[in-house]
C-alpha positions in Angstrom: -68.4 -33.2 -28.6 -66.9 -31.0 -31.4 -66.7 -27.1 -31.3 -65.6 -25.6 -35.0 -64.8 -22.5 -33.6 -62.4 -23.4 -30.8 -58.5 -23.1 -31.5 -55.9 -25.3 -30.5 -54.9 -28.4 -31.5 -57.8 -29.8 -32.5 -58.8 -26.3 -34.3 -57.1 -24.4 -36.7 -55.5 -21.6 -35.2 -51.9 -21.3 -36.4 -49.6 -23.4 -35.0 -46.4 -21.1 -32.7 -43.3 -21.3 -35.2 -40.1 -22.2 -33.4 -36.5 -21.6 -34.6 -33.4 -22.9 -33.2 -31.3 -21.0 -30.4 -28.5 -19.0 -32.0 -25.8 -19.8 -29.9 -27.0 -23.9 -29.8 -28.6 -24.9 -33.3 -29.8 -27.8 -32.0 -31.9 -26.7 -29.2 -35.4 -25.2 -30.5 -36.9 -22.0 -28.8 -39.9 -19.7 -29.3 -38.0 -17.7 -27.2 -35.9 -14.4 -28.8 -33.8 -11.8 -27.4 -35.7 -8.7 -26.8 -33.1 -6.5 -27.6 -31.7 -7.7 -31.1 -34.3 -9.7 -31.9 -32.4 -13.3 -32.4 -34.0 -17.0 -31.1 -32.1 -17.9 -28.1 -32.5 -21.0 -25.2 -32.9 -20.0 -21.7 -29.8 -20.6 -21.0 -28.7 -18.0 -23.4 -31.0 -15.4 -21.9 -30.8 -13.2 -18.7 -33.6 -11.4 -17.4 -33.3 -7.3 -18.1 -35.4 -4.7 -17.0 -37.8 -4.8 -20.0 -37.7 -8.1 -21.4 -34.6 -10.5 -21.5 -31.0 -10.0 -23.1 -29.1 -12.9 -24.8 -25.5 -13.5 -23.9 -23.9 -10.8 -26.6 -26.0 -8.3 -26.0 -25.0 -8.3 -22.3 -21.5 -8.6 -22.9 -21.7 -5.7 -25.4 -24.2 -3.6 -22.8 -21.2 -4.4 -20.4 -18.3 -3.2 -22.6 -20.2 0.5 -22.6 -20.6 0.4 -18.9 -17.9 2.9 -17.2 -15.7 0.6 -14.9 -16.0 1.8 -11.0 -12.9 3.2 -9.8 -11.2 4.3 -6.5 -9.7 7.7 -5.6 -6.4 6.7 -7.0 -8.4 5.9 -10.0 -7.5 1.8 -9.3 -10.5 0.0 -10.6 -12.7 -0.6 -7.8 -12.5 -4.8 -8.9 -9.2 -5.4 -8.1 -8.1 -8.5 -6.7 -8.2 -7.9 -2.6 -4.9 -8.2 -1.0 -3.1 -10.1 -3.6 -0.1 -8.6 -3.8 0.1 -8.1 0.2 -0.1 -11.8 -0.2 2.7 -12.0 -2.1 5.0 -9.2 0.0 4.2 -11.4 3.1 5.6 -14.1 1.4 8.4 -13.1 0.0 9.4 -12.1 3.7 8.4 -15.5 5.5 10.2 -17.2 2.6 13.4 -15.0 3.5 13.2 -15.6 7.0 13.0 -19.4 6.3 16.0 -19.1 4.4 18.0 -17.2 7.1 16.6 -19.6 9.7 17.8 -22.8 7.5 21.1 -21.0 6.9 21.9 -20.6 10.7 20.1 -23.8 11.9 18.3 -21.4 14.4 14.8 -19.7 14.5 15.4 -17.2 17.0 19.0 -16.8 16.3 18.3 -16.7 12.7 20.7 -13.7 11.7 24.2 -15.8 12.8 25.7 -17.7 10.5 23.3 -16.9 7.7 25.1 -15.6 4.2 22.0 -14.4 3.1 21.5 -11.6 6.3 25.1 -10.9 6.1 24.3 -9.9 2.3 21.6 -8.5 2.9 21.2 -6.8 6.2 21.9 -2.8 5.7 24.8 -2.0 6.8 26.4 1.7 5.6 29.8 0.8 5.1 29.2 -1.8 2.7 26.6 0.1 1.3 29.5 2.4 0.3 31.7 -0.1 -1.0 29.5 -1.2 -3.3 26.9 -3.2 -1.7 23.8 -1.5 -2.4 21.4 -4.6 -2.9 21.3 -4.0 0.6 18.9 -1.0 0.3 16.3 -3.5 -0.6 17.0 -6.2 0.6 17.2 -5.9 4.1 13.5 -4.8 4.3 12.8 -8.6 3.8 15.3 -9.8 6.9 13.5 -10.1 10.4 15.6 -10.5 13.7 13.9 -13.8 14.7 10.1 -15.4 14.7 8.6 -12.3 16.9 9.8 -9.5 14.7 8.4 -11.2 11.5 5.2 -12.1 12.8 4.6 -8.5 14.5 5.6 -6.7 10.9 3.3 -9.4 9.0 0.4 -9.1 11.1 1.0 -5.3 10.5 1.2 -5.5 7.0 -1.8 -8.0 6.9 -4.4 -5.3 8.1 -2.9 -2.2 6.4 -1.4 -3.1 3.4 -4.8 -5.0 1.8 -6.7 -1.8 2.3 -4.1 0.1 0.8 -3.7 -1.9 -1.8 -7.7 -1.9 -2.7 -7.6 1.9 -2.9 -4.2 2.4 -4.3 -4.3 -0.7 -7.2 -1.5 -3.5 -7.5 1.0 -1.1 -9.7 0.9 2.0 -7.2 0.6 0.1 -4.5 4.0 -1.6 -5.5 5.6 1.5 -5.9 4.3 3.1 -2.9 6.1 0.0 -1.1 9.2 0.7 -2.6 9.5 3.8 -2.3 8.8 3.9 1.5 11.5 0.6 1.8 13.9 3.3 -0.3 13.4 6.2 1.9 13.3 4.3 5.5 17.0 3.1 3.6 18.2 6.4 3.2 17.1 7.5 6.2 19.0 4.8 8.3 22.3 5.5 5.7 22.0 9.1 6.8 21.0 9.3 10.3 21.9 6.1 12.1 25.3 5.5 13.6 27.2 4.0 10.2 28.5 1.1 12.7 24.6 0.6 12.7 23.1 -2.9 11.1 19.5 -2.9 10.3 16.4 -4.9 8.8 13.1 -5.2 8.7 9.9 -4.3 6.7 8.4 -1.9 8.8 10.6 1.1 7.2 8.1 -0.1 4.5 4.7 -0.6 6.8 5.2 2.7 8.4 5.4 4.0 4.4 1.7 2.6 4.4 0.7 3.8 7.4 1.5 7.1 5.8 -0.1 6.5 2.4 -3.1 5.4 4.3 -3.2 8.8 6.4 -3.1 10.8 2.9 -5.9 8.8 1.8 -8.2 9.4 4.5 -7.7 13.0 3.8 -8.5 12.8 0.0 -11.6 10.4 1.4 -12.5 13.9 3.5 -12.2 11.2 6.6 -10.4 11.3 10.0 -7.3 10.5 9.7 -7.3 10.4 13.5 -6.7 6.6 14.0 -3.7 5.9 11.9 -2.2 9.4 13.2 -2.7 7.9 17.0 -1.4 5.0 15.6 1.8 6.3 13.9 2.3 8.0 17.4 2.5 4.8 19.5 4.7 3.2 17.4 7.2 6.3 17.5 7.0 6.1 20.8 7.7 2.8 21.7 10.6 3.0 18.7 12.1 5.7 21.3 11.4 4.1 24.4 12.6 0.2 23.4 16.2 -0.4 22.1 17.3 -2.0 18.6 14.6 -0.2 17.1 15.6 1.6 14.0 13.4 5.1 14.8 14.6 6.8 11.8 14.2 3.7 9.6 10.7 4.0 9.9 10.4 7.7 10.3 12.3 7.9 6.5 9.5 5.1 5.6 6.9 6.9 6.9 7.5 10.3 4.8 8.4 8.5 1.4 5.3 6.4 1.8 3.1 9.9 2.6 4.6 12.0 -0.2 4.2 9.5 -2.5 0.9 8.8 -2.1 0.2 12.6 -1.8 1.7 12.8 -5.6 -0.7 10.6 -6.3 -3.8 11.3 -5.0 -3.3 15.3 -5.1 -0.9 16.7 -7.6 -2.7 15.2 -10.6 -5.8 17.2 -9.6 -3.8 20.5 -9.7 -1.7 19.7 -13.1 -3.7 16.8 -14.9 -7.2 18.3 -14.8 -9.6 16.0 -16.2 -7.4 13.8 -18.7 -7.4 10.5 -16.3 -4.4 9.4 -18.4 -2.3 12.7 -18.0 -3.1 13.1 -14.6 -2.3 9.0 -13.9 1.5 10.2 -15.6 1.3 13.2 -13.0 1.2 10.7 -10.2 3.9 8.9 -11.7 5.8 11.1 -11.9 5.5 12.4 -8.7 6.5 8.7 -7.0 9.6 8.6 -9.3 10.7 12.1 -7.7 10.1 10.9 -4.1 12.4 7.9 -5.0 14.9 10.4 -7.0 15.2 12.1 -3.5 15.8 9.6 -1.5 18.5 7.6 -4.2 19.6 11.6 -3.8 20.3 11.4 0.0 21.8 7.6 -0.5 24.1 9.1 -3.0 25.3 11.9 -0.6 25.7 9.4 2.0 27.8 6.7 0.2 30.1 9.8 -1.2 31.0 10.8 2.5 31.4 7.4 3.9 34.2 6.5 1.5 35.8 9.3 1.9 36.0 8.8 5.9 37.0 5.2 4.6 39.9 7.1 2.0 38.2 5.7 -0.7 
């Protein structure tokens, strides 16, 4: 049975033209991007709101997108934790090193050049050693102290780092290792030796206080916690107090100049305002290089130097 006025193929309506995917000239497709207008596979679509998108439109619908970022203005994508990754182990790589050197894991610190090069020490600070500063913030007095610090740095340092970004983050490290330095080289006994990285941790305990202010959140918790650990820094002995008091206010101001200053003096210029807080951790580290300086001055000259 015939039927002249049916379409299809056996009518003659017009048959669908098909091109050839933009992207893959040898796949055909009736299907076309709904925004430009070009022939693309599926696989070269993705479903929009109205209609679908091919590939370039979406990557150029991307590009005009304003990226998410954190109160530090960090973007808000960042790697998680990466370079708390990489702080941890830098420190378990120095303690295997110290541990190798002394043929002993709880002993680790005798007999091990690199602890005797690097442990802080003020007089040889004064005499000229002053990778010590830095260096001794990667030593640990045996298995306990590393893994205590680690764990420590484990759970505040990635949340840190997520709102602070890799660079400040960084510098917020190394500035509260500087000022828990300068701190021991000034207020310690100068027959003192010292090491650890929780001069540095306590700097992020601080830096994570300040930015549960500029969240408008409690910083209750780390305040309680900061509190404990000075106490038991009194009440136990070997434990450098003003190390990780010196930490503590270097990694707080620091963070302060960031989060804070560049509202007051950058206004709304993100990249004025990103110098501001710059700026303001290079002053916190001026200070404290400041107070070193002071410190090795009046040790050699009770040495006659």
């Amino acid at each position: 049975m015939t039927n002249p006025g049916w379409g299809g193929p056996y009518g003659n309506e017009p048959t669908p033209s098909r091109s050839t995917c933009v992207r893959h000239p040898d796949r055909p497709t009736s299907l076309a991007c709904s925004r430009c207008g070009r022939p693309a596979c599926p696989q070269c679509l993705q479903a929009a709101a109205v209609g679908q998108h091919c590939v370039d439109c979406v990557r150029a619908g991307n590009a005009n997108v304003r990226q998410a970022r954190t109160v530090a203005g960090a973007p808000a994508s960042g790697t998680f934790g990466l370079v708390t990754y990489i702080l941890m182990g830098l420190n378990v790589l120095a303690f295997a090193a110290t541990a190798l050197q002394s043929r002993s894991l709880l002993d680790n610190s005798a007999d091990s050049s690199l602890f005797d090069s690097w442990a802080l020490f003020p007089p040889a600070v004064a005499t000229g050693d002053v990778e010590r500063l830095i260096g001794s913030g990667f030593l640990h007095f045996g298995p306990i102290h590393l893994l205590v610090n680690m764990f420590a740095l484990y759970i505040i340092g990635r949340d840190v780092e997520a709102i602070l970004g890799r660079a400040r983050y960084v510098a917020v490290y190394a500035v509260s290792l500087l000022g828990g330095s300068a701190s021991v080289m000034i207020l310690e006994a100068p027959i003192s030796l010292t090491a650890g990285a929780s001069g540095a941790i306590f700097g992020l305990l601080g830096a994570q206080a300040v930015i549960l202010l500029k969240l408008r959140r409690s910083p209750t918790p780390v305040l309680v916690v900061i509190g404990l650990n000075v106490v038991i820094s009194i009440s136990i002995p070997g434990i450098s107090l003003w190390g990780h008091m010196g930490g503590l206010v270097a990694g707080a101001l620091a963070t302060a100049g960031i989060l804070f200053l560049p509202n007051v003096v950058g206004g709304n210029d993100r990249r004025r305002a990103s110098m501001v807080g710059w700026c303001a951790v290079a002053g916190v580290a001026v200070l404290a290089l400041a107070v070193i300086a002071f410190r090795i001055l009046d040790l050699r000259s009770q040495m006659g130097l």
